[in-house]
C-alpha positions as CSV (number, residue, x, y, z in Angstrom):
1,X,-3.0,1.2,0.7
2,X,-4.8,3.9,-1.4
3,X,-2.3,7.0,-1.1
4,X,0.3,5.0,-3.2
5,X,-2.1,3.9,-6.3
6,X,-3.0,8.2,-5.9
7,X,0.1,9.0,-5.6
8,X,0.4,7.6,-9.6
9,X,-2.2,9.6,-10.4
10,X,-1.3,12.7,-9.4
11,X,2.1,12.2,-11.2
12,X,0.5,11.0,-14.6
13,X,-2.9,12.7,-15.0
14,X,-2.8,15.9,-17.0
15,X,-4.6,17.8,-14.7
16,X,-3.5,21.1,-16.3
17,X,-5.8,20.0,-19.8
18,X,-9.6,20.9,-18.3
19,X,-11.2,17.9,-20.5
20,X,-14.1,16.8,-19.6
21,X,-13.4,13.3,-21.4
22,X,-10.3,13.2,-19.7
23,X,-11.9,14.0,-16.0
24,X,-14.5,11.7,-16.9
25,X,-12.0,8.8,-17.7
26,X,-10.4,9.6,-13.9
27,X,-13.9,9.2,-12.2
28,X,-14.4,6.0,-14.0
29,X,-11.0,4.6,-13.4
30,X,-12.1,5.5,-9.3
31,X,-15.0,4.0,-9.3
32,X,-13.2,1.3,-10.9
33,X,-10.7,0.8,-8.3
34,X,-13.5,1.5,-5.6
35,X,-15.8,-1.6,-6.7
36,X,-12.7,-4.2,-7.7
37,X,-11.2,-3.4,-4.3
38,X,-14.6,-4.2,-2.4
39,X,-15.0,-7.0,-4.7
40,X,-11.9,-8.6,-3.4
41,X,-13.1,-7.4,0.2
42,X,-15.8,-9.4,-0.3
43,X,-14.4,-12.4,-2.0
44,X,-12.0,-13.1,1.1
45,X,-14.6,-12.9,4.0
46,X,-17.3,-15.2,1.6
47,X,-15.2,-17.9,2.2
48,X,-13.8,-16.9,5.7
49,X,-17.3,-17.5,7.1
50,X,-16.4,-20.8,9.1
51,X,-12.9,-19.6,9.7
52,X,-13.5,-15.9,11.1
53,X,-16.1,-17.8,13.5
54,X,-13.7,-20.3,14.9
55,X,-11.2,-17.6,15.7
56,X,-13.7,-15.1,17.0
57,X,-12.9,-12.4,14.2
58,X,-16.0,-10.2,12.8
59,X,-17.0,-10.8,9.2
60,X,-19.7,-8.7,7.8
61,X,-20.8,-11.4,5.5
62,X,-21.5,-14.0,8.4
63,X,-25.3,-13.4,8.7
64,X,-26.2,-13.3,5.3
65,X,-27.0,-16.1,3.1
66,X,-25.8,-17.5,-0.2
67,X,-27.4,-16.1,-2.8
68,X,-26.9,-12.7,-0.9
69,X,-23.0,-13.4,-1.3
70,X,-23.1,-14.5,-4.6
71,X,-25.3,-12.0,-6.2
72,X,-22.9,-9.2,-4.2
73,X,-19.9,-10.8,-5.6
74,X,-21.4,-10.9,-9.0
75,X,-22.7,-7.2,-9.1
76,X,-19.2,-6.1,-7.4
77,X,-17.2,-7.6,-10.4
78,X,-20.0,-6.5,-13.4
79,X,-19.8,-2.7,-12.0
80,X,-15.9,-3.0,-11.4
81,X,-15.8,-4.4,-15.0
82,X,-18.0,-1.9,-16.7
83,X,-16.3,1.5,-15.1
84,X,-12.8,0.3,-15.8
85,X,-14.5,-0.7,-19.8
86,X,-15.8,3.3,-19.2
87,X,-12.5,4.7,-18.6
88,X,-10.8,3.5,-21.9
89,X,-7.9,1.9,-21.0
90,X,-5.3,-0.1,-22.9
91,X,-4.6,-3.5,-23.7
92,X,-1.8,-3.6,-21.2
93,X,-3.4,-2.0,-18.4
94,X,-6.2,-4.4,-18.6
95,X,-4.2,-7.5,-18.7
96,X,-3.3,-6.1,-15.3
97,X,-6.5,-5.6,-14.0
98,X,-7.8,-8.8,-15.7
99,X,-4.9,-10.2,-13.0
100,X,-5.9,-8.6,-10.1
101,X,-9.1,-10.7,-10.1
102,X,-7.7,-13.8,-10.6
103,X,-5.4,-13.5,-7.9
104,X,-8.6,-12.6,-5.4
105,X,-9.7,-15.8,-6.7
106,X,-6.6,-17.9,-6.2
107,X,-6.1,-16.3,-2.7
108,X,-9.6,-17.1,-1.1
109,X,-11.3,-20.1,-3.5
110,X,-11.3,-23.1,-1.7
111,X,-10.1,-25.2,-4.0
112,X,-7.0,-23.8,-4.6
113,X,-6.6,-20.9,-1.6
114,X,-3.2,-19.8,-1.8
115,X,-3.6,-18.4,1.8
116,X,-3.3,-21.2,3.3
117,X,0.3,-21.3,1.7
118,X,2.9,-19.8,4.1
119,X,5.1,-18.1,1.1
120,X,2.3,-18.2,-2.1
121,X,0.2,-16.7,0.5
122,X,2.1,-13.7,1.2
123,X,3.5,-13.4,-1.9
124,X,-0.1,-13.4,-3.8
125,X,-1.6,-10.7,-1.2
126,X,1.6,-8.4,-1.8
127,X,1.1,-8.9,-5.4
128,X,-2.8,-8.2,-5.6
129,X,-2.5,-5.9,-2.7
130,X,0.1,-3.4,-2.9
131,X,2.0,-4.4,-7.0
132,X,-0.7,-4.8,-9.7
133,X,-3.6,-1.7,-8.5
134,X,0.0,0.3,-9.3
135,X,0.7,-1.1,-12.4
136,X,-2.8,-0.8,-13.9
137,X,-3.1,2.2,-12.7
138,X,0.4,3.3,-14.2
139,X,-0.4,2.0,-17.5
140,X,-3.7,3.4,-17.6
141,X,-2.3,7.1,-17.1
142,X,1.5,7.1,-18.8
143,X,2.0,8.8,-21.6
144,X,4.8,7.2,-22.4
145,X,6.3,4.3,-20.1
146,X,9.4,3.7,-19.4
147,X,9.8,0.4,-18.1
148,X,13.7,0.3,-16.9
149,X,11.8,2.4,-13.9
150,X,8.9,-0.7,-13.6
151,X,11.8,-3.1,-12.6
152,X,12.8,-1.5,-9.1
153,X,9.4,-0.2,-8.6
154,X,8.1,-3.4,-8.6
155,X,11.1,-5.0,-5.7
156,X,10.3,-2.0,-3.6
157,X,6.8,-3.1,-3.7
158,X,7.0,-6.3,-3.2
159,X,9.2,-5.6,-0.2
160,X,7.0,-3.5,0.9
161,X,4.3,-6.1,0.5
162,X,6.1,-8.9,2.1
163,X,6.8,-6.4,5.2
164,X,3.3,-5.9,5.6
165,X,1.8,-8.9,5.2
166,X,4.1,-10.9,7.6
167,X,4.0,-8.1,9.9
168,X,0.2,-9.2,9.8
169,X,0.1,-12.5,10.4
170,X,2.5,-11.9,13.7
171,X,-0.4,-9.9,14.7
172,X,-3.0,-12.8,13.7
173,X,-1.4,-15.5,15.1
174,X,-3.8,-17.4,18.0
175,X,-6.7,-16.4,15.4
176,X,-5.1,-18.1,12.4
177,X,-3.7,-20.6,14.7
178,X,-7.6,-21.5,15.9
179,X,-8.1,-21.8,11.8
180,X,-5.3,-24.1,11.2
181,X,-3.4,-21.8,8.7
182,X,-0.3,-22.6,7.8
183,X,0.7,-18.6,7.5
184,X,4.8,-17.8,7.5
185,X,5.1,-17.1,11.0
186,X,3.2,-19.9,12.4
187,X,5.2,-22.2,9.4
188,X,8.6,-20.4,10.2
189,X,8.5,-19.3,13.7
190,X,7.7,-15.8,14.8
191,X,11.5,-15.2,15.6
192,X,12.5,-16.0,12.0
193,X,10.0,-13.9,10.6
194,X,10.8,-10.9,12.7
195,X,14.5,-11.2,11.8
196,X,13.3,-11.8,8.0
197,X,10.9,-8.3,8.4
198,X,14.5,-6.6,10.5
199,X,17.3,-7.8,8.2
200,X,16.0,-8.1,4.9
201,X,12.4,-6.3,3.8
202,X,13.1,-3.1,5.8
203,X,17.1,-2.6,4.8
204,X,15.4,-3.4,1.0
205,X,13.1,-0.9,1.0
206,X,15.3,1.6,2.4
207,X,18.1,1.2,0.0
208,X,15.8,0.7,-2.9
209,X,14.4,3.9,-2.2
210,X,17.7,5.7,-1.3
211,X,18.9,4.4,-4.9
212,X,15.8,5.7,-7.1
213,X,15.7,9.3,-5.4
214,X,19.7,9.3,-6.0
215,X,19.3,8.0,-9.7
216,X,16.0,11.3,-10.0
217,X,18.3,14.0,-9.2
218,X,19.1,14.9,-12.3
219,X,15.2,15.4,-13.5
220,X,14.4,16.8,-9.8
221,X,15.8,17.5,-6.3
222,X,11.7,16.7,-4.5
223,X,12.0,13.1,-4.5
224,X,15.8,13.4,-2.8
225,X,14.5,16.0,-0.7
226,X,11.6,14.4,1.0
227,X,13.1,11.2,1.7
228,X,16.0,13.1,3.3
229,X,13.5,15.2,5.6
230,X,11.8,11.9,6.1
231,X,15.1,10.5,7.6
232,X,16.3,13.2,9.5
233,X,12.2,13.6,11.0
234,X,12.1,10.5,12.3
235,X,15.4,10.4,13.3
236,X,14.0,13.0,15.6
237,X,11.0,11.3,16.3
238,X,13.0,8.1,17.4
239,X,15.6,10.0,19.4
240,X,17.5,8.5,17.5
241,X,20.4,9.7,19.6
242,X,19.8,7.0,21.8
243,X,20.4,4.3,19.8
244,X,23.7,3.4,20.4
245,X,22.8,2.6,24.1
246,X,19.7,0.8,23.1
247,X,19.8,-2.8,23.4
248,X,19.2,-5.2,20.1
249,X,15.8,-6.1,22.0
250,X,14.6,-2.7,22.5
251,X,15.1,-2.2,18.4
252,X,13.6,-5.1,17.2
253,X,10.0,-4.0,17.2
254,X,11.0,-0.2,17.0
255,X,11.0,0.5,12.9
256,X,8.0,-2.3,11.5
257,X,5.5,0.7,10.6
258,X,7.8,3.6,10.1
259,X,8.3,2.8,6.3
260,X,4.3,3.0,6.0
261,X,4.2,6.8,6.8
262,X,6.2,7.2,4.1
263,X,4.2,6.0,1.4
264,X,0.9,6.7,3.5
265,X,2.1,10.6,4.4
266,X,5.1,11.5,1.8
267,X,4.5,10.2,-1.3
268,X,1.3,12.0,-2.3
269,X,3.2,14.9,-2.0
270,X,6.5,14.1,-3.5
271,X,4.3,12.9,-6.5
272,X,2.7,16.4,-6.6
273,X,5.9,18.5,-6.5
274,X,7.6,16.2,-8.9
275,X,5.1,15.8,-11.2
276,X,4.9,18.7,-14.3
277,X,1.9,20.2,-13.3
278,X,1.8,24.4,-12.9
279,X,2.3,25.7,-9.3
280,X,-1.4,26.5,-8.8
281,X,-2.5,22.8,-9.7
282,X,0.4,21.8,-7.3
283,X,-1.8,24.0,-5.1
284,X,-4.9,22.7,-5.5
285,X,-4.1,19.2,-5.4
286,X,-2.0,19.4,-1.9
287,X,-5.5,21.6,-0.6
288,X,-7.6,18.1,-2.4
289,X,-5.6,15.5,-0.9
290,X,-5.8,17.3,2.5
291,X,-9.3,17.2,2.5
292,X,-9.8,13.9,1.0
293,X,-7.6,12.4,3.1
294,X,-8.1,14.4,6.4
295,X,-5.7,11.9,9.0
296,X,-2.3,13.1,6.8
297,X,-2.9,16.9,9.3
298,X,-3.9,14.5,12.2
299,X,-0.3,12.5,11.3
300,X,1.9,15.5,11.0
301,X,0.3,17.1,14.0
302,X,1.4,13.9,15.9
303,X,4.7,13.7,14.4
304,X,5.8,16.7,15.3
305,X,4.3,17.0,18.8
306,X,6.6,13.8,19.6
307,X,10.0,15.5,17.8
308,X,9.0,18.8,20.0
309,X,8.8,16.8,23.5
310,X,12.0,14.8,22.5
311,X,13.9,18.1,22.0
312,X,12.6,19.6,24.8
313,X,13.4,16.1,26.8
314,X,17.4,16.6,25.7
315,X,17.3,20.6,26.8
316,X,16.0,19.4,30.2
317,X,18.8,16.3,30.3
């Protein structure tokens, strides 16, 4: 979930002015992000106590007691609160993360728990999951905005965020079941929601995608040439060759996740390249988010290993 929200970053910040205000402003905004996103963490398995129990799932607030949980939720929020108030942001940018904690709150409370809604559900936890961290975010760090790019941006994330979160509850259906959720699948019928995830969300994202990095090629060929490599890669890693013989079943399940590496593995990078910072920050940052985010070599390694023994599997056909 983080690598998109960076991703924003690394397009925005001016990493090329060395001020120490502005550097100071990013560590704040980090810590920022760090403490609201633990806070909401920590809001959701407060009042999943009872319900984690029934369905056997570990919650890491289950033998503590009430005070404990309060006071954490309290110092969570005040330190979330304070470092976003420390890294100067605007009015517009705030509304946004002034949104993102009321939807933790309208997800989880009791009272009103939108999660036990089988559409407000999903479409609160895309919003406060995957939508709003990248619009704050955004606003926080855009010099200038341009809000024509906001509208698809936001539908790719919200298919994005439907996808996932269905995708989910599929998973987490005997343990919501044993809670008495009413969650999409359970609501709609795992079939529905798998054609749903297959015929809508993923085709969505895809063409939503395909149309922005179309629409960028006059300002730069890195966004059109990543998502193409992307394609063709796991084309490759699919054998994709294969998949006029498969049968409708055998694809069904095949491309849920595939989407995920995109923005997980791709996007940091297409953000760099696009972005105007000098080649040597370009550098620096790739050698950064490498480091920070140590899996992306694990990932490639993978990726590539698979697309070797697939060609290697056709030579020996």
């Amino acid at each position: 979930l983080i690598p998109p929200v960076i991703s924003v970053v690394y397009f925005f910040f001016s990493f090329d002015a060395f001020l120490y205000s502005n550097y100071t402003r990013l560590v704040f905004y980090l810590l920022a992000l760090f403490f609201i996103s633990f806070f909401g963490y920590w809001l959701n398995d407060t009042f999943d106590i009872r319900l984690d129990w029934l369905a056997g799932k570990k919650n890491f607030l289950a033998n503590t007691s009430v005070h404990y949980r309060i006071a954490g939720a309290i110092l969570l929020l005040l330190f979330a609160v304070l470092f976003w108030y420390l890294s100067k942001p605007n009015v517009i940018a705030t509304i946004f993360f002034s949104i993102e904690i009321i939807l933790f709150f309208i997800y989880c409370l009791p009272c009103i728990r939108f999660k036990n809604h089988p559409v407000l559900g999903p479409l609160t936890d895309s919003h406060y999951t995957h939508i709003v961290p990248i619009l704050f975010t955004w606003f926080l760090f855009a010099m200038h905005v341009s809000y024509l790019w906001l509208v698809p941006i936001f539908f790719l994330l919200l298919g994005k965020g439907m996808r996932n979160i269905l995708l989910h509850q599929l998973n987490d259906r005997k343990g919501d079941c044993k809670m008495h959720l009413k969650t999409f699948p359970l609501f709609f019928g795992p079939r529905f929601t798998v054609n749903l995830i297959n015929r809508l969300f993923i085709p969505f994202e895809m063409i939503l995608i395909t149309g922005m990095v179309l629409f960028l090629m006059n300002l730069s060929l890195w966004p059109i040439s990543f998502w193409l490599a992307f394609l063709i890669i796991y084309f490759l890693f699919f054998s994709g060759w294969y998949f006029y013989f498969s049968s409708s079943k055998e694809l069904m399940f095949k491309f849920h996740y595939f989407l995920n590496d995109f923005y997980e593995f791709w996007l940091p990078f297409l953000a760099i390249g696009a972005a105007p910072h000098s080649f040597q920050t370009k550098i620096i940052l790739s050698l950064i988010h490498l480091l920070v985010f140590n899996q992306t070599v694990l990932y490639f390694k993978t990726l590539f290993g698979k697309i070797y023994s697939n060609l290697i599997e056709i030579k020996i056909n």
